[in-house]
DOMAR-338553 format. One record per residue (C-alpha): residue in one letter; x, z, y. Coordinates in steps of 0.2 Angstrom, whole numbers, padded with zeros to 4 digits, always signed. Last residue first. Layout:
// DOMAR-338553
AXZY
...
END
This chain:
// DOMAR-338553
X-0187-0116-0147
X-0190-0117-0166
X-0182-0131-0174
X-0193-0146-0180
X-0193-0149-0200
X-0183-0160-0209
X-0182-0162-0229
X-0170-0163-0246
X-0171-0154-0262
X-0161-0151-0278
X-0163-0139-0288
X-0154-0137-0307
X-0151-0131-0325
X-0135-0129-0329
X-0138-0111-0335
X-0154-0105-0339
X-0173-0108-0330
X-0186-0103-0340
X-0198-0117-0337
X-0209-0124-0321
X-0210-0111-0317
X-0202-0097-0327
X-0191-0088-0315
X-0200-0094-0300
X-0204-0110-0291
X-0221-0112-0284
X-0235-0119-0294
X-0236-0128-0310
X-0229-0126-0327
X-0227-0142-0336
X-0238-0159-0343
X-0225-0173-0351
X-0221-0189-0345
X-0211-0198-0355
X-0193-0205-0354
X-0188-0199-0370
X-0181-0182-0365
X-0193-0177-0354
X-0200-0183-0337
X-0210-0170-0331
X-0226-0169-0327
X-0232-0164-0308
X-0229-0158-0291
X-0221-0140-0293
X-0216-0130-0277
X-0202-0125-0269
X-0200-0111-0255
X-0193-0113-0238
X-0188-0098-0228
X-0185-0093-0209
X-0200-0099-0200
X-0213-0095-0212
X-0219-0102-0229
X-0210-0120-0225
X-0214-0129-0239
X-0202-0142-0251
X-0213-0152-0264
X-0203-0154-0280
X-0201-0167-0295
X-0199-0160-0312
X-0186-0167-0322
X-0184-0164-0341
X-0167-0171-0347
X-0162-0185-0354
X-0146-0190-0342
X-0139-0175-0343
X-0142-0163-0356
X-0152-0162-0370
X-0169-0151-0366
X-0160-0136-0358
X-0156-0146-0345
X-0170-0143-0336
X-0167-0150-0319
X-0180-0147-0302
X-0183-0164-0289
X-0184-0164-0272
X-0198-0167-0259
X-0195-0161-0238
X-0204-0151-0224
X-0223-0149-0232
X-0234-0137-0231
X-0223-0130-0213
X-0224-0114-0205
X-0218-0115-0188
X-0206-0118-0173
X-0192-0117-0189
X-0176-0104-0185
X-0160-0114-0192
X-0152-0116-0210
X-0165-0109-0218
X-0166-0097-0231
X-0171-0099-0248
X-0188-0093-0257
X-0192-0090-0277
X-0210-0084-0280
X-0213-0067-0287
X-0230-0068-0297
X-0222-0081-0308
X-0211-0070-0315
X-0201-0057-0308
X-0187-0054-0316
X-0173-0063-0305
X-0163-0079-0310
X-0148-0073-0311
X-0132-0084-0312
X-0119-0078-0323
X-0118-0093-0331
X-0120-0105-0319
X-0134-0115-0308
X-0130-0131-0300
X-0140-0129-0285
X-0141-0142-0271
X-0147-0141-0252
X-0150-0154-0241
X-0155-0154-0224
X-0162-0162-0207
X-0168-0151-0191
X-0176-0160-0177
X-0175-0152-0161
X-0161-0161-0153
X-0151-0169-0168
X-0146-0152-0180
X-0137-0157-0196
X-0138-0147-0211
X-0128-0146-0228
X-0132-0136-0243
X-0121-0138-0260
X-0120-0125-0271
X-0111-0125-0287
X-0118-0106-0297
X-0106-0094-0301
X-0118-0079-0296
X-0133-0086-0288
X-0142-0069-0288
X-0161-0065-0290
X-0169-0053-0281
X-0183-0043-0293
X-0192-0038-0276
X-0193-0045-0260
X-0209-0049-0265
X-0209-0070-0259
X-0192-0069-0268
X-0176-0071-0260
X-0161-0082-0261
X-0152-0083-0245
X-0145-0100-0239
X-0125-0104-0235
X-0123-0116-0223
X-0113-0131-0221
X-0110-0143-0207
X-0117-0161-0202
X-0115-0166-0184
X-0130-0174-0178
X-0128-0180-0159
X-0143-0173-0148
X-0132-0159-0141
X-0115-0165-0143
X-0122-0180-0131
X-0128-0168-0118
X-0112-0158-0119
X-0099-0174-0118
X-0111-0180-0101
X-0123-0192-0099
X-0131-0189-0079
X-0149-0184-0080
X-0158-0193-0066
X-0174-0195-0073
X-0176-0185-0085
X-0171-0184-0103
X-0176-0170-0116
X-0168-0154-0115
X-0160-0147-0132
X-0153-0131-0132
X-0133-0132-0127
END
C-alpha cells in the first residue's frame, strides 16, 4: 500500500499500519561508477545493507567489509564509486546520511585511518560517498587525506579489509 496521509475519517486498519510501520529487510545495492565504466566488483566482500520504509521516509544502513577478491575498479578518481538504493528517492539529495571510510592498511583494527564520510543523493536511484576531512591515523592524530568523492584511490588505495560504513534517510519518491 502507498502511503496516504491521515484524514479525517480514515478507519485504522492492519494495511494502513503495515504501511507507515518500519519493518527493516535487506537489500542488495549495485556498485557503479558515475562512468559506468571500470565497474568494480564486490567479490567476497561482508555486506550488510538494511532499510526500512515508514510512510515516505526511507532509512538505511549499508556496511562493506571488503575481501580478497574484491575489485575496486580502475578508474581513478575520475570515475567516482555509486551504490544503489534501496528504493526510488523523490530527488537528488547533497546530503542523505554521514559515515565513516576504513583503511586498514595502516595497522589494523583499532588504529587505523578513518575518514568520515558525507552520503549524497547524485539522482534518484544512487548514492555516492564523499570525503569530509583528516583522518584519524594510527596514533590518534589527525592527519590531511584525499578528498572528494569515493573512488579507487580516494581517500587511499583501498585493499582488502578496508571498509564503508554509512547511514541516512531520504524521502521516497512518489
Amino acid at each position: 500500500m502507498a502511503f496516504e496521509t491521515w484524514q479525517p475519517g480514515m478507519i485504522l486498519t492492519e494495511a494502513r499500519l503495515a504501511s507507515i510501520s518500519p519493518t527493516w529487510q535487506d537489500w542488495t545495492p549495485t556498485w557503479s561508477t558515475s562512468t559506468g565504466a571500470n565497474t568494480p566488483s564486490l567479490g567476497n566482500a561482508t555486506v550488510t545493507a538494511r532499510y526500512a520504509v515508514a510512510g515516505t521516509l526511507v532509512s538505511f544502513r549499508l556496511e562493506i567489509a571488503f575481501g580478497s577478491m574484491t575489485n575496486f575498479g580502475g578508474g581513478g578518481a575520475s570515475d567516482n564509486w555509486r551504490f544503489s538504493l534501496p528504493v526510488n528517492a523523490a530527488a537528488s539529495q547533497l546530503v542523505a546520511g554521514f559515515g565513516e571510510a576504513q583503511d586498514t592498511a595502516t595497522g589494523g583494527t583499532p588504529s587505523s585511518a578513518r575518514v568520515p564520510l558525507r552520503v549524497r543523493l547524485e539522482n534518484t536511484s544512487t548514492l555516492s560517498l564523499e570525503t569530509m576531512g583528516g583522518s584519524t591515523g594510527a596514533a590518534g592524530g589527525y592527519a590531511a587525506t584525499s578528498a572528494g568523492l569515493i573512488d579507487a584511490v580516494t581517500p587511499w588505495t583501498w585493499a582488502n579489509g578496508d571498509m564503508l560504513r554509512v547511514h541516512g534517510q531520504y524521502e521516497a519518491a512518489a
